[in-house]
C-alpha positions as CSV (number, residue, x, y, z in Angstrom):
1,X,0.0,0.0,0.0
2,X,1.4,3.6,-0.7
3,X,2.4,5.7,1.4
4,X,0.1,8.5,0.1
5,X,-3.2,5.8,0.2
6,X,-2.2,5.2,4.2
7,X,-2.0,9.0,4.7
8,X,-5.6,9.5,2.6
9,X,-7.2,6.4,4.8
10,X,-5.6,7.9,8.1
11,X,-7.4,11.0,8.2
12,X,-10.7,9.2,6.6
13,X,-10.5,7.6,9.7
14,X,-10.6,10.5,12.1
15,X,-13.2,12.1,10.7
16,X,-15.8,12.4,13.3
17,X,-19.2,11.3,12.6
18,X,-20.9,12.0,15.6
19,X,-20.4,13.0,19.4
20,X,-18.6,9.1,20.3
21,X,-18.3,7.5,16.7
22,X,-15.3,7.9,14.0
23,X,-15.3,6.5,10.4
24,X,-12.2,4.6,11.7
25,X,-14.9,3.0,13.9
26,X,-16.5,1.4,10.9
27,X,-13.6,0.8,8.4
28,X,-11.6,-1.6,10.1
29,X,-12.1,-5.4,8.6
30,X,-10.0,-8.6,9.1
31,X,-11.4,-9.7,6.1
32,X,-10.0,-6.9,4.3
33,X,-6.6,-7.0,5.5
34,X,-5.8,-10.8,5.4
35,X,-6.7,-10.5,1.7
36,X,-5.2,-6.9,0.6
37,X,-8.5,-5.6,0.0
38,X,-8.8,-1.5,0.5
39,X,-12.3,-0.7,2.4
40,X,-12.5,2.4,1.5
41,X,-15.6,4.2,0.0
42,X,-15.5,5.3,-3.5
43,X,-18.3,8.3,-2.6
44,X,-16.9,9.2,0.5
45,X,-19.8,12.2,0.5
46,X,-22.4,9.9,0.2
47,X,-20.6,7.9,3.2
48,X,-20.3,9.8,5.5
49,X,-23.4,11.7,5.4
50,X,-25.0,8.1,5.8
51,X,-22.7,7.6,8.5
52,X,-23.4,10.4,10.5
53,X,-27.3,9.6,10.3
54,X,-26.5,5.8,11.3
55,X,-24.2,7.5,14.6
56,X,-26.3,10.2,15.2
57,X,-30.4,8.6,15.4
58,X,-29.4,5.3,16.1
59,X,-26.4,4.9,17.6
60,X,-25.8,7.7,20.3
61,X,-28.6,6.8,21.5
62,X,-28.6,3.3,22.2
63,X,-25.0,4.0,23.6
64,X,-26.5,6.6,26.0
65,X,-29.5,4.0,26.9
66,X,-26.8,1.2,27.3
67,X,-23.4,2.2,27.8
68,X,-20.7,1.8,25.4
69,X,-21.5,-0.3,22.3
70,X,-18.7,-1.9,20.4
71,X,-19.2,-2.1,16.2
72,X,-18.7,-5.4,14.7
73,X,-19.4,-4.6,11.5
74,X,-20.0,-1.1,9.8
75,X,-19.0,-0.2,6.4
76,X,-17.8,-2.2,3.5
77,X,-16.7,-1.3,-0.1
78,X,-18.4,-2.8,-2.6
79,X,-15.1,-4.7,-3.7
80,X,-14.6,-6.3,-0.2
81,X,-18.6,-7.0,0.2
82,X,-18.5,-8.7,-3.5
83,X,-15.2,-10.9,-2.2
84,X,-17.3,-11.7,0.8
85,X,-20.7,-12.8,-1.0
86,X,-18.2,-15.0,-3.6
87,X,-16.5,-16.7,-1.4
88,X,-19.5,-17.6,1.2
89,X,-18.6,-15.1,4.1
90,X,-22.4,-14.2,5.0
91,X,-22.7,-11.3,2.9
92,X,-25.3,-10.7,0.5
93,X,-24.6,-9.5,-2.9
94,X,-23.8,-6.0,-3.4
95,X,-27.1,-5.2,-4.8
96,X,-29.0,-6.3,-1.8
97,X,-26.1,-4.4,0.3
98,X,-26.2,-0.9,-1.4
99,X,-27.7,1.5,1.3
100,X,-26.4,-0.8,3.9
101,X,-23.5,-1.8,4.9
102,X,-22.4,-0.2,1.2
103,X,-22.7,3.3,2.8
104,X,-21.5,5.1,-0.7
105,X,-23.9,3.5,-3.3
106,X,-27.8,4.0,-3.4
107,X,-30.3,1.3,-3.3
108,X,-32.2,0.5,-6.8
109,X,-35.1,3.3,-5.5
110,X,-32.2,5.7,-5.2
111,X,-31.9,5.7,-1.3
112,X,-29.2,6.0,1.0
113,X,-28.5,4.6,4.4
114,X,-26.1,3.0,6.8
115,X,-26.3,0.0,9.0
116,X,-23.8,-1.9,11.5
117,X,-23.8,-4.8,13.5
118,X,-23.0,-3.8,16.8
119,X,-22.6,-5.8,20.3
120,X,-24.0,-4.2,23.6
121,X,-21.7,-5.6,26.2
C-alpha cells in the first residue's frame, strides 16, 4: 500500500461522525486485511453523510441508553462486500447491500443509508 493511500485512509479515519463515533470506527475489517482488500468508499460524501445519520439517530442513542456499544461490523466497499458474498462469508450480494453496509452506493429506489452490527456488552 502507498504511502500517500495510508495518509488518505488515516485522516478518513478521524473524521468524526458524531459526538462518540469515528469512520475509523467502521472501516476496520479482518477480512479486508488478510486478503489486501482497501475498504474504502469510493463516494466518500455519500458515506459519510449516511454515517453520521447511522451514529447520530441510532447509535448515540442506544450507547446513552446502554453504555458503550462496540461495532462489529459497519461499512464495507463494494469490492470487499462482492469478495465476501463469492466466497460464502455471509454477505449478501452488493445489490442487496447498497444503502447498507455499502454506505457510498444507493439502493435500486435511489436511497441512501447505513447499517452496523454492533454488540451491547
Amino acid at each position: 500500500m502507498s504511502t500517500q493511500l495510508l495518509k488518505k485512509l488515516e485522516g478518513m479515519g478521524r473524521l468524526r461522525l458524531s459526538r462518540n463515533f469515528f469512520m475509523r470506527d467502521f472501516l476496520h475489517s479482518e477480512v479486508a486485511g488478510i486478503n489486501g482488500i482497501v475498504n474504502q468508499p469510493t463516494d466518500f460524501d455519500l458515506a459519510v453523510f449516511a454515517g453520521r445519520h447511522l451514529c447520530e439517530e441510532l447509535l448515540e442513542p442506544l450507547q446513552t441508553t446502554f453504555g458503550r456499544i462496540h461495532i462489529r461490523s459497519g461499512y464495507r466497499s463494494a469490492e470487499l462486500n462482492a469478495y465476501c458474498h463469492e466466497h460464502r462469508l455471509g454477505r449478501a450480494s452488493n445489490d442487496l447491500n447498497r444503502a447498507h453496509h455499502i454506505w457510498d452506493l444507493r439502493d435500486a429506489d435511489g436511497y441512501c443509508g447505513a447499517s452496523a452490527c454492533i454488540v451491547i456488552p
